[in-house]
N, C-alpha and C positions, 0 to 999 in steps of 0.2 A: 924263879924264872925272870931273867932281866927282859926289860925292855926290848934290848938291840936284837935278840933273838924272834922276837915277835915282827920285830917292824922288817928284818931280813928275810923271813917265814913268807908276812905276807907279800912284799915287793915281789920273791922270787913266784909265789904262786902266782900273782897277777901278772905278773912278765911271760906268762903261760899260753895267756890267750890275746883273742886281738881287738875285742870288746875295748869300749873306752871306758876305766874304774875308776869314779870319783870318790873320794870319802868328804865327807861333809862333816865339818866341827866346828860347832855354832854357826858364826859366817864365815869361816875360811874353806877354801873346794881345793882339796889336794890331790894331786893325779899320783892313786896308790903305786903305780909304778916306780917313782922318783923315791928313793930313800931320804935324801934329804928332808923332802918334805914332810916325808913322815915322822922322822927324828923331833921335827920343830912341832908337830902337832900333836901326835900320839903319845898323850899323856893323860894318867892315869884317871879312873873317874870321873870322866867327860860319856854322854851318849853319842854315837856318831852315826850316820847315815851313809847307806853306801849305793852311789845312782852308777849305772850298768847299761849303757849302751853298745850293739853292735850284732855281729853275728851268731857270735858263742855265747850270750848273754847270758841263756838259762843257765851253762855248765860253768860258769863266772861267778853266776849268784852264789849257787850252790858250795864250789871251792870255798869263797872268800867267805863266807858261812862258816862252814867247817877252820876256816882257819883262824878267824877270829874266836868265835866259841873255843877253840883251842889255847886258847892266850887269855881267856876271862875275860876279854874286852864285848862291850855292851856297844854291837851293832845294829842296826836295823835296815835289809835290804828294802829299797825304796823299789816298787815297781810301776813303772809310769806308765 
């Protein structure tokens, strides 16, 4: 499974709703929408944090959940 398919996965799932999706890696806050930025972050073996604000939040979490767990990447939704 490459990479570019997971970070494509999940931009397209987050581009879903209209919740603001942060991923947190170490101290960098990437807004999961912007592929770019995922490219430069989302790398292997890191734990990441994912903050969830907005309307659709619950159905945000839950997606970006599932799509992570789908790729083996080790996230943890942050509920504030």
């Amino acid at each position: 499974m490459s990479n570019n398919a997971a970070i494509v996965e999940i931009s397209q799932a987050a581009s879903q709703f209209t919740s603001s999706i942060v991923l947190q890696a170490d101290s960098k806050y990437i807004d999961v929408k912007s592929i770019l930025g995922l490219f430069t972050t989302l790398v292997g073996g890191h734990s990441y944090e994912l903050h969830v604000h907005g309307p659709d939040a619950e159905e945000a979490k839950q997606k970006m959940s599932e799509v992570f767990a789908k790729h083996n990447l080790n996230v943890t939704v942050i509920s504030e």
